[in-house]
PyMOL Python script that loads the backbone (N, CA, C, O; Angstrom):
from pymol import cmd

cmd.read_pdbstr("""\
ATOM      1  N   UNK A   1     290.854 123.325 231.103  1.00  0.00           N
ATOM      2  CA  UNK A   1     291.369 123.927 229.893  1.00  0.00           C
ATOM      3  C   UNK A   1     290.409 123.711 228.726  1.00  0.00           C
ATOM      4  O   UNK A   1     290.109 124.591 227.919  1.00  0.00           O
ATOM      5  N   UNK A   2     290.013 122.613 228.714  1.00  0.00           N
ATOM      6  CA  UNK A   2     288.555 122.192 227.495  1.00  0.00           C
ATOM      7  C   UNK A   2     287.462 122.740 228.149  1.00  0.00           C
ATOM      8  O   UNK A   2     287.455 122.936 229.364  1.00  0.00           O
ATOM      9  N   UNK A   3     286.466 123.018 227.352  1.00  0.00           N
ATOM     10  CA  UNK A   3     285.339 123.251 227.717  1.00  0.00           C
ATOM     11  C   UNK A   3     283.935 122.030 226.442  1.00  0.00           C
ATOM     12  O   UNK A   3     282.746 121.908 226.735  1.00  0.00           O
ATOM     13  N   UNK A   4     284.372 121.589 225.604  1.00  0.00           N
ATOM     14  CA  UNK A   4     283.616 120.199 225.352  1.00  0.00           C
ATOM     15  C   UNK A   4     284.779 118.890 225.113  1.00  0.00           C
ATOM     16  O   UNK A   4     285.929 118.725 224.706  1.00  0.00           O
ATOM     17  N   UNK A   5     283.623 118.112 225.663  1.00  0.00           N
ATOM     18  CA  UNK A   5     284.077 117.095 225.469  1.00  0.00           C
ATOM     19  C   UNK A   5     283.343 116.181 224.795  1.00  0.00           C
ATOM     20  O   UNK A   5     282.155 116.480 224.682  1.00  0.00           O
ATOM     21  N   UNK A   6     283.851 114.665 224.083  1.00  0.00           N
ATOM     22  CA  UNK A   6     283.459 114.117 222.866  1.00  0.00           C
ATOM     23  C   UNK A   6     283.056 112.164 223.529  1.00  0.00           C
ATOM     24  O   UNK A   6     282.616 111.115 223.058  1.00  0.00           O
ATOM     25  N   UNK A   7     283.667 112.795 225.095  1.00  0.00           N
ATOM     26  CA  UNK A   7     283.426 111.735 225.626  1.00  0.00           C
ATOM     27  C   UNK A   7     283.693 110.080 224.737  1.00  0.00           C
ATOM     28  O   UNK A   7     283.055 109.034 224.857  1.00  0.00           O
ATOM     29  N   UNK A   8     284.802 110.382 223.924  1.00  0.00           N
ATOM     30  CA  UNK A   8     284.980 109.578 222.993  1.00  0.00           C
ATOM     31  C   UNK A   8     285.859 108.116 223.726  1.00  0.00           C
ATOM     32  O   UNK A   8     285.997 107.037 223.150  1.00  0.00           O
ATOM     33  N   UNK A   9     286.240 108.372 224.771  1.00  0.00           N
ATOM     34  CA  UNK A   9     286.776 106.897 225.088  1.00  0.00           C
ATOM     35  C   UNK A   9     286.233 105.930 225.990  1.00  0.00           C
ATOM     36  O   UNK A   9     286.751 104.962 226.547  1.00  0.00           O
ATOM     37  N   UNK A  10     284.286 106.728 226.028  1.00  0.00           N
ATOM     38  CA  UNK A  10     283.631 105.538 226.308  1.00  0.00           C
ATOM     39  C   UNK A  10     282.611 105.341 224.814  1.00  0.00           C
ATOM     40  O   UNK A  10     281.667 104.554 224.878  1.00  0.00           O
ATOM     41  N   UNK A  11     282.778 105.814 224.009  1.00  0.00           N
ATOM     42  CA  UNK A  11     282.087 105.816 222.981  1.00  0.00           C
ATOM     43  C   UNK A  11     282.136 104.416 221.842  1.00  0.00           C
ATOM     44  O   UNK A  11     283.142 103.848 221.420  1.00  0.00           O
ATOM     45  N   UNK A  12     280.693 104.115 221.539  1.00  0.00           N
ATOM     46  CA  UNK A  12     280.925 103.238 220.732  1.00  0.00           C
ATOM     47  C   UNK A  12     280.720 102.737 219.108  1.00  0.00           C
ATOM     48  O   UNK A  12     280.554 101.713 218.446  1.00  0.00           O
ATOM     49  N   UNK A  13     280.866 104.333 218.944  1.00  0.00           N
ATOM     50  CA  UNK A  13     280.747 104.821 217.271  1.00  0.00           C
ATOM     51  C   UNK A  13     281.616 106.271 217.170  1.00  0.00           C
ATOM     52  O   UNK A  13     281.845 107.108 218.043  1.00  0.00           O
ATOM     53  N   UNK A  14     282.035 106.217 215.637  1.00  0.00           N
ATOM     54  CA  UNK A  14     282.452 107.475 215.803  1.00  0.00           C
ATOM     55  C   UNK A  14     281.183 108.817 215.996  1.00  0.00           C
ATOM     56  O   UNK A  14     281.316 109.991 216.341  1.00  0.00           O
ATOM     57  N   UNK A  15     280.206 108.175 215.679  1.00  0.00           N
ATOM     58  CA  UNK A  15     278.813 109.068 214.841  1.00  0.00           C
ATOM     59  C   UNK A  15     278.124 109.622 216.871  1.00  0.00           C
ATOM     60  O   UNK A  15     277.529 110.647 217.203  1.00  0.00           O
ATOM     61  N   UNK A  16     278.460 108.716 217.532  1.00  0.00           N
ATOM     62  CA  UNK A  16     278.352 108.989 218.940  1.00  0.00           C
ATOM     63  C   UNK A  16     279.235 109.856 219.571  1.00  0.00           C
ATOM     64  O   UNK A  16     278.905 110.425 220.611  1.00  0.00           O
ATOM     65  N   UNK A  17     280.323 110.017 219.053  1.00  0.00           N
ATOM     66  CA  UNK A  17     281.230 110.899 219.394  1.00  0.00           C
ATOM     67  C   UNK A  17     280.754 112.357 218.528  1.00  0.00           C
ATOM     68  O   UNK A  17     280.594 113.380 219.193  1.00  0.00           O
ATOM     69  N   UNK A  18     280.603 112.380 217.463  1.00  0.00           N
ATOM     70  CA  UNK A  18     280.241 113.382 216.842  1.00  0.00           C
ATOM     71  C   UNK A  18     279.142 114.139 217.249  1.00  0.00           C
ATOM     72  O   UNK A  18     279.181 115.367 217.163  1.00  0.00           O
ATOM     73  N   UNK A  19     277.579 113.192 217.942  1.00  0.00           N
ATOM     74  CA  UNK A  19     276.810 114.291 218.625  1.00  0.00           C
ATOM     75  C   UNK A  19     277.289 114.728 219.740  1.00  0.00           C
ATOM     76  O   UNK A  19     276.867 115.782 220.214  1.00  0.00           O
ATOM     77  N   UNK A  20     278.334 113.932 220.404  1.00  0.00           N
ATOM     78  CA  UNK A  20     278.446 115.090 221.628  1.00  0.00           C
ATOM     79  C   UNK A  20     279.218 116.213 221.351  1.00  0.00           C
ATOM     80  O   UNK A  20     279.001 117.352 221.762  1.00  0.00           O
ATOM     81  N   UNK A  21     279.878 115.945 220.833  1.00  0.00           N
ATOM     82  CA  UNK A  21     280.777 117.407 220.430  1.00  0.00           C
ATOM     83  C   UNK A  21     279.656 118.468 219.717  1.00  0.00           C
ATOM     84  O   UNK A  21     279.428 119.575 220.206  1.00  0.00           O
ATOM     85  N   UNK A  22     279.013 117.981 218.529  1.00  0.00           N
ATOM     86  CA  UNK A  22     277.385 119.329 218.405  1.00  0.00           C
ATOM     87  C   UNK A  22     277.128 119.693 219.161  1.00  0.00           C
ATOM     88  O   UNK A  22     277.262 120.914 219.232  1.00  0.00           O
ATOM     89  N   UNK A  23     276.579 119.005 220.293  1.00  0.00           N
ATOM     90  CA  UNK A  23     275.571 119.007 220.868  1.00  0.00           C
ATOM     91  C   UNK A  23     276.057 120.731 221.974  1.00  0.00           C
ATOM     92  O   UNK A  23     275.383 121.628 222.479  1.00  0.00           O
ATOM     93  N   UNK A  24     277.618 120.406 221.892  1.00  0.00           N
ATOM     94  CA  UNK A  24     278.080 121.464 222.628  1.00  0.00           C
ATOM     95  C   UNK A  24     278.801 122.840 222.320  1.00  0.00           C
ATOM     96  O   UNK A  24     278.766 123.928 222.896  1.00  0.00           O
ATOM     97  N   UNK A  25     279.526 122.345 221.099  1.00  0.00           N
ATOM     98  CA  UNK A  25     280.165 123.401 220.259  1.00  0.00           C
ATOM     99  C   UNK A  25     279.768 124.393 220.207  1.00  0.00           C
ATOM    100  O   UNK A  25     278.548 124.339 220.056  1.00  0.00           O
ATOM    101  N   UNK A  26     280.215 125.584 220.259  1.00  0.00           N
ATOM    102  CA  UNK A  26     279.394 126.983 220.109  1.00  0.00           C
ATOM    103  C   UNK A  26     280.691 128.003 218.863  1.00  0.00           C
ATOM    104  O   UNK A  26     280.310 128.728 217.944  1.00  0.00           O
ATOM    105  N   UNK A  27     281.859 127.793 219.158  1.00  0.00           N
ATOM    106  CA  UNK A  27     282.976 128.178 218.349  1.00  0.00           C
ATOM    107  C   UNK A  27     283.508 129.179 219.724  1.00  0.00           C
ATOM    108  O   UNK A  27     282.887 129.858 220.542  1.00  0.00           O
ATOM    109  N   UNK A  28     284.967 128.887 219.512  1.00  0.00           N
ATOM    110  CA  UNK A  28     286.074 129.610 220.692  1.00  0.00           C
ATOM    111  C   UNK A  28     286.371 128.565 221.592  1.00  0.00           C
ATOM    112  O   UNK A  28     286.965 128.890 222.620  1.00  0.00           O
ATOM    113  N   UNK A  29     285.986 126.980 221.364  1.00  0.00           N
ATOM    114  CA  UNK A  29     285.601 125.899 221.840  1.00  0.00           C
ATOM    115  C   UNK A  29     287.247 125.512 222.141  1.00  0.00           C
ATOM    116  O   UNK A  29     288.142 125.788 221.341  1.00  0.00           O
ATOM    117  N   UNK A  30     287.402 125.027 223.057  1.00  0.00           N
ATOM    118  CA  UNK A  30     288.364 123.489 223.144  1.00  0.00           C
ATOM    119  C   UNK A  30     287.821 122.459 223.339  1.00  0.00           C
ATOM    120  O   UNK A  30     287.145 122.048 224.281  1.00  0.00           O
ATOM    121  N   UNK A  31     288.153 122.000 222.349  1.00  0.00           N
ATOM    122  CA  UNK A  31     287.462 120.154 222.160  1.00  0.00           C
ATOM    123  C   UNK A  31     288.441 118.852 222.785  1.00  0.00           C
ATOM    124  O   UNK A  31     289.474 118.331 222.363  1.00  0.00           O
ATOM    125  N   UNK A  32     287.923 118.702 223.517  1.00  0.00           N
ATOM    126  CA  UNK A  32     288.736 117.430 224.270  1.00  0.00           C
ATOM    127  C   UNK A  32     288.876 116.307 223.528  1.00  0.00           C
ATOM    128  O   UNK A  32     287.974 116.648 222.762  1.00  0.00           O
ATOM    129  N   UNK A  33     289.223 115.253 223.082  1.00  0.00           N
ATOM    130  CA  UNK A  33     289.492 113.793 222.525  1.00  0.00           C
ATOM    131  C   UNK A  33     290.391 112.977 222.861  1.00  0.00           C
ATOM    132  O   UNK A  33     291.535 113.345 222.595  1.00  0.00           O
ATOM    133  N   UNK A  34     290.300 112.195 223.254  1.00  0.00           N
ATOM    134  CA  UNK A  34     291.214 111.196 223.439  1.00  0.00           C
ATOM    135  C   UNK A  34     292.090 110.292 222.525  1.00  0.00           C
ATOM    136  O   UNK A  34     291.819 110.462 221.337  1.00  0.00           O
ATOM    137  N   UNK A  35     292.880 109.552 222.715  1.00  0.00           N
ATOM    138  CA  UNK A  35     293.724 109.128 221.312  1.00  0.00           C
ATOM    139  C   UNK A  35     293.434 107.470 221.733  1.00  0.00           C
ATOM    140  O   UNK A  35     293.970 106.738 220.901  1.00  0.00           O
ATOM    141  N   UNK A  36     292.716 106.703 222.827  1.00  0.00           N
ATOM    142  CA  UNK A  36     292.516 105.367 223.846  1.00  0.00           C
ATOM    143  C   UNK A  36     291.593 105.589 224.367  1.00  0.00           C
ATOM    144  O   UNK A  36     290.628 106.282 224.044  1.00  0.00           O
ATOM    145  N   UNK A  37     291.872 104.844 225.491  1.00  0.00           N
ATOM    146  CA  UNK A  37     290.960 104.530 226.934  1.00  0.00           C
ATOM    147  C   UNK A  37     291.690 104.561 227.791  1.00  0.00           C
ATOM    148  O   UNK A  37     292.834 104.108 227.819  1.00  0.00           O
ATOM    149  N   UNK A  38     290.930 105.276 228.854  1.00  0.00           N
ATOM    150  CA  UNK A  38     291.628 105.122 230.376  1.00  0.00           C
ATOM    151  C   UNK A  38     291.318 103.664 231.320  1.00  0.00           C
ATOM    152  O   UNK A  38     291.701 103.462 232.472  1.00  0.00           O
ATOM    153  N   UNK A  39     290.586 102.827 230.529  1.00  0.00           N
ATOM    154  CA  UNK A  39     290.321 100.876 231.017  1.00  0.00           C
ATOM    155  C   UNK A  39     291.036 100.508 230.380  1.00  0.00           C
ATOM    156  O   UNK A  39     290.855  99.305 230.566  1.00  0.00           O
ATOM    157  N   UNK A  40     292.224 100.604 229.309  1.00  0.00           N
ATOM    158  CA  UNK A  40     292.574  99.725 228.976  1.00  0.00           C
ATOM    159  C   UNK A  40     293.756 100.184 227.896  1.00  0.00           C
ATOM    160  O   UNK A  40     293.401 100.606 226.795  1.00  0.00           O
ATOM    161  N   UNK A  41     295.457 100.075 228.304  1.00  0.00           N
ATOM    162  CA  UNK A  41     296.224 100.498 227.017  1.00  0.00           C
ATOM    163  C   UNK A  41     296.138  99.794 225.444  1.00  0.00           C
ATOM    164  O   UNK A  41     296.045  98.568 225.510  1.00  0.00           O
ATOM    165  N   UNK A  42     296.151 100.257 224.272  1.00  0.00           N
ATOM    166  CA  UNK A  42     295.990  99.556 223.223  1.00  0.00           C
ATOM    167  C   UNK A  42     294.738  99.223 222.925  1.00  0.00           C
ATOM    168  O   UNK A  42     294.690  98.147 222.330  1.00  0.00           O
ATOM    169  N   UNK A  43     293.539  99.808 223.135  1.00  0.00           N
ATOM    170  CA  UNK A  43     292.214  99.273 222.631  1.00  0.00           C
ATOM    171  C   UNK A  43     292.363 100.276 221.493  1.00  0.00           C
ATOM    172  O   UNK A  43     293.155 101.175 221.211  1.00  0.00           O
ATOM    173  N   UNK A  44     291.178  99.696 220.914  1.00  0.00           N
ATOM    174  CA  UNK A  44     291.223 100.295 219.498  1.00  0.00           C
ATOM    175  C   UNK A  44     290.175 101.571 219.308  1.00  0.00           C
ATOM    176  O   UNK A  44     288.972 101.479 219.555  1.00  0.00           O
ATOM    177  N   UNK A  45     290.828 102.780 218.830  1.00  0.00           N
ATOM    178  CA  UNK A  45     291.331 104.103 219.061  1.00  0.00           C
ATOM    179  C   UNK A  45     290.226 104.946 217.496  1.00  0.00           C
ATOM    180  O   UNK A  45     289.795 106.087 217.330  1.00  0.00           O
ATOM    181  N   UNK A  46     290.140 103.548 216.573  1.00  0.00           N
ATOM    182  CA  UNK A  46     289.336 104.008 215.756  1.00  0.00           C
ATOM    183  C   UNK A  46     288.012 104.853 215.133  1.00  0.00           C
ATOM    184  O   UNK A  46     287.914 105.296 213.989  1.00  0.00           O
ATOM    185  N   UNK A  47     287.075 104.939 216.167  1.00  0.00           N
ATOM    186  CA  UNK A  47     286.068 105.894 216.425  1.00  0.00           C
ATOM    187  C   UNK A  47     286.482 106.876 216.728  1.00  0.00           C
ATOM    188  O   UNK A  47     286.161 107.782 215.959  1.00  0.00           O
ATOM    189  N   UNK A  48     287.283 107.249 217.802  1.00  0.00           N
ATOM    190  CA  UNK A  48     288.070 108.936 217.812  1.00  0.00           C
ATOM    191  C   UNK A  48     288.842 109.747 216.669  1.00  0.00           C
ATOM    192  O   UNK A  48     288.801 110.973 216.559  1.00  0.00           O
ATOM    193  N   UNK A  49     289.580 108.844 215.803  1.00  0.00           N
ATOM    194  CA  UNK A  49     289.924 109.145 214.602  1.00  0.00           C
ATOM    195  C   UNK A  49     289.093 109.185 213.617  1.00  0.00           C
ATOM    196  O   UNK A  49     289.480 109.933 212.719  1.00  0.00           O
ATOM    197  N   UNK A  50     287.869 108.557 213.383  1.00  0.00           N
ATOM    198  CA  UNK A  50     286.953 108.971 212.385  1.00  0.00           C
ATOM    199  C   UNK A  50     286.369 109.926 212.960  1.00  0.00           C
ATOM    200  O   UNK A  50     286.350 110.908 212.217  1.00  0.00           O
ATOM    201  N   UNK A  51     285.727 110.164 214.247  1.00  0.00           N
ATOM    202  CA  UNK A  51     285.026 111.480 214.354  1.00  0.00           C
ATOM    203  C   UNK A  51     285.789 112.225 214.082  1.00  0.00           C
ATOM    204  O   UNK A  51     285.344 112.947 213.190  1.00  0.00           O
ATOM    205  N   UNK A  52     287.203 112.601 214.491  1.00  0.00           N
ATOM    206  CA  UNK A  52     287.879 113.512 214.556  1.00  0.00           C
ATOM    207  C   UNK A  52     287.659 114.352 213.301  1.00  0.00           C
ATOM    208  O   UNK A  52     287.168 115.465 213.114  1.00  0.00           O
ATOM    209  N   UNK A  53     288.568 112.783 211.961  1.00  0.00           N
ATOM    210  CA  UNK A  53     288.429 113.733 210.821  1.00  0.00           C
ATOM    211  C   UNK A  53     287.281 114.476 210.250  1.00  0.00           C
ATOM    212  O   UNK A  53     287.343 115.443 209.490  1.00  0.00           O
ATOM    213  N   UNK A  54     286.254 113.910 210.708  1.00  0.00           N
ATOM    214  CA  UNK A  54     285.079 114.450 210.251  1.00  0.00           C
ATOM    215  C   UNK A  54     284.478 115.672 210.885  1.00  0.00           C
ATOM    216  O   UNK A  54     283.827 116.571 210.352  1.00  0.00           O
ATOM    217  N   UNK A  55     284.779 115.536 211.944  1.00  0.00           N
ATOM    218  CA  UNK A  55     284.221 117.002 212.358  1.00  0.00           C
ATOM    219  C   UNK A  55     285.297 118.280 212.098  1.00  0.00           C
ATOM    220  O   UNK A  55     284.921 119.357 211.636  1.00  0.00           O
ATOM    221  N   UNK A  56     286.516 118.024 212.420  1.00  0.00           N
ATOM    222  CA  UNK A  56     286.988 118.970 211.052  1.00  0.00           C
ATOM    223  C   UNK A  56     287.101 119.160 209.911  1.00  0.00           C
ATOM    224  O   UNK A  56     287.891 120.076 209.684  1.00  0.00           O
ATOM    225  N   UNK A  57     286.636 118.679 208.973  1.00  0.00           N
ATOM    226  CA  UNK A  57     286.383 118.520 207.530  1.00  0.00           C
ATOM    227  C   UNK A  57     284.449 119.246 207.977  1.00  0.00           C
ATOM    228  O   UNK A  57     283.876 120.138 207.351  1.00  0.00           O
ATOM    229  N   UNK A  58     284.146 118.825 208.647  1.00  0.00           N
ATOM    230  CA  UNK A  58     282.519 119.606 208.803  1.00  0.00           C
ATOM    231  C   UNK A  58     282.688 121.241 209.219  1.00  0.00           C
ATOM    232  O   UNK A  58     282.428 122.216 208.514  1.00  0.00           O
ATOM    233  N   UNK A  59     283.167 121.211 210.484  1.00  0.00           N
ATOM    234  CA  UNK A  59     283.200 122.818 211.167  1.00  0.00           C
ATOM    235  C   UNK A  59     284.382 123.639 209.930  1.00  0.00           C
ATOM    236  O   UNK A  59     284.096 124.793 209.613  1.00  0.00           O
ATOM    237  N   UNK A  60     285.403 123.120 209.423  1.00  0.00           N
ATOM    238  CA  UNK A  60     286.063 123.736 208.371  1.00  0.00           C
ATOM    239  C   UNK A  60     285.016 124.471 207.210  1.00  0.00           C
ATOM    240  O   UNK A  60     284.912 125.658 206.900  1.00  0.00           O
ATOM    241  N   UNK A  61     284.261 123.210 206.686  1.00  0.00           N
ATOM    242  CA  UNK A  61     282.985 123.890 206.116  1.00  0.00           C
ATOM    243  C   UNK A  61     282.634 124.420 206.380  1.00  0.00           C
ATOM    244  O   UNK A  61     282.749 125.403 205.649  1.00  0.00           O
ATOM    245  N   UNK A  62     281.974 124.616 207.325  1.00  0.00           N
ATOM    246  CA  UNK A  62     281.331 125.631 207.956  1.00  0.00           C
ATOM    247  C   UNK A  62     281.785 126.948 208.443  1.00  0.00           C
ATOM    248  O   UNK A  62     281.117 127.757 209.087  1.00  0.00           O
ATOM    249  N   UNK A  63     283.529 127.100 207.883  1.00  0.00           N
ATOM    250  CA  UNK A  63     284.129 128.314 208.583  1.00  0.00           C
ATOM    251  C   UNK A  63     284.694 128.550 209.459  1.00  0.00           C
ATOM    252  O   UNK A  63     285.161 129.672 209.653  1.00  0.00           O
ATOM    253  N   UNK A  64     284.871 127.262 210.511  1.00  0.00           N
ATOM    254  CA  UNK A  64     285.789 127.543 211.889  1.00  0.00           C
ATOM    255  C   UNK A  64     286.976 127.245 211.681  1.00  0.00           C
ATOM    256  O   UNK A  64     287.492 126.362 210.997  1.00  0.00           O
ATOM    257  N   UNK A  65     287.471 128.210 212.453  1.00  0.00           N
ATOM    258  CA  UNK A  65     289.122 127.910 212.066  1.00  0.00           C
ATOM    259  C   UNK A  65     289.563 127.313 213.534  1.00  0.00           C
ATOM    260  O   UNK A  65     289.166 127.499 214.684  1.00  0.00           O
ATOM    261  N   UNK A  66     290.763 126.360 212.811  1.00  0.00           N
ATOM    262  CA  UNK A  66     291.378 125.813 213.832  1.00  0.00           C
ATOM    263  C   UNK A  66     292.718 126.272 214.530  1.00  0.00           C
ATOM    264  O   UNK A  66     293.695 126.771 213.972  1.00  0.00           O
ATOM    265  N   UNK A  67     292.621 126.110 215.318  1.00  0.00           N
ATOM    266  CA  UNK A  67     294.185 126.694 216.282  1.00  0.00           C
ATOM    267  C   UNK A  67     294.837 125.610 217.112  1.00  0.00           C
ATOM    268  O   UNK A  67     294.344 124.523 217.415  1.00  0.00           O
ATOM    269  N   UNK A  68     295.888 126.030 217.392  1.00  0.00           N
ATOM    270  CA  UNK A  68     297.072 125.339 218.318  1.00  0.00           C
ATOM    271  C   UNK A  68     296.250 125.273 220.100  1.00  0.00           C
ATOM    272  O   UNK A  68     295.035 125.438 219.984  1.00  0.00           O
ATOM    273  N   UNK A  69     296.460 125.179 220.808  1.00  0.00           N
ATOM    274  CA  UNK A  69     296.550 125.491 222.371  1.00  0.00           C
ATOM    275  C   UNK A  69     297.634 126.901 222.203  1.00  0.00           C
ATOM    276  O   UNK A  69     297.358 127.993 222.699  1.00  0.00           O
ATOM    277  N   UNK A  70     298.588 126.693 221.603  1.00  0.00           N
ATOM    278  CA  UNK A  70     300.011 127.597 222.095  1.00  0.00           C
ATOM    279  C   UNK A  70     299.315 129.467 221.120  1.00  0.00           C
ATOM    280  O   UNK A  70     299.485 130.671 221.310  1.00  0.00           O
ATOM    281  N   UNK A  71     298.651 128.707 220.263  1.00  0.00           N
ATOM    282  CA  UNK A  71     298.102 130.069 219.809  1.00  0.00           C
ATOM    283  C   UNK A  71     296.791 130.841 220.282  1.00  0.00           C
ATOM    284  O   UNK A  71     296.484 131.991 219.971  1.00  0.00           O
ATOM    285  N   UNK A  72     296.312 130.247 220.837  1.00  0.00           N
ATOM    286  CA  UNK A  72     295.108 130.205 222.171  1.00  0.00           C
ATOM    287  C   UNK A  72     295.875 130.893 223.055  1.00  0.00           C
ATOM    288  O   UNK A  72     295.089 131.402 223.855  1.00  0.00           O
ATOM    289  N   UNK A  73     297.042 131.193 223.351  1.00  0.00           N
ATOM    290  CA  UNK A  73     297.859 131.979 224.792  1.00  0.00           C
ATOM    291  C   UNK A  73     298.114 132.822 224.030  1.00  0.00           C
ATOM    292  O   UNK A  73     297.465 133.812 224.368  1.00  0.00           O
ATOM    293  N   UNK A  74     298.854 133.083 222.935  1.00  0.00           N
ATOM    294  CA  UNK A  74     299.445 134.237 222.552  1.00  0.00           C
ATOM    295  C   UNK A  74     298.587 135.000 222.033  1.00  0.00           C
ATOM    296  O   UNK A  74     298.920 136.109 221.615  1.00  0.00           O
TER     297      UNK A  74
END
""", "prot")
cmd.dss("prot")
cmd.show_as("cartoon", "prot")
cmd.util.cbc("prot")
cmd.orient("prot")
């Protein structure tokens, strides 16, 4: 269903998470992220939430609009 990913829950910056998602983005994108880790419940989740906000606050700049999944079907 995604086609990039941010590989963010082996990541160990948010700024590491952020080139992979560039590196792939083209726009019409589903961006994968994680909210954890799959090693471990409760690790700390903080690098996925700073990339996050930031790369939408960036691609917003830049004009991409964001959507649902559910508006992606209809």
């Amino acid at each position: 269903m995604w086609n990039v990913t941010g590989w963010d829950w082996d990541a160990h910056s948010s700024e590491a998470i952020e080139r992979k998602v560039a590196k792939q983005i083209r726009g019409g994108d589903i961006v994968l992220l994680h909210d954890g880790s799959h090693r471990q419940l409760g690790l700390d989740r903080s690098h996925a939430v700073a990339a996050t906000e930031r790369l939408v606050a960036n691609y917003k700049a830049e004009g991409y609009e964001f959507v649902t999944i559910l508006d992606c079907l209809s």
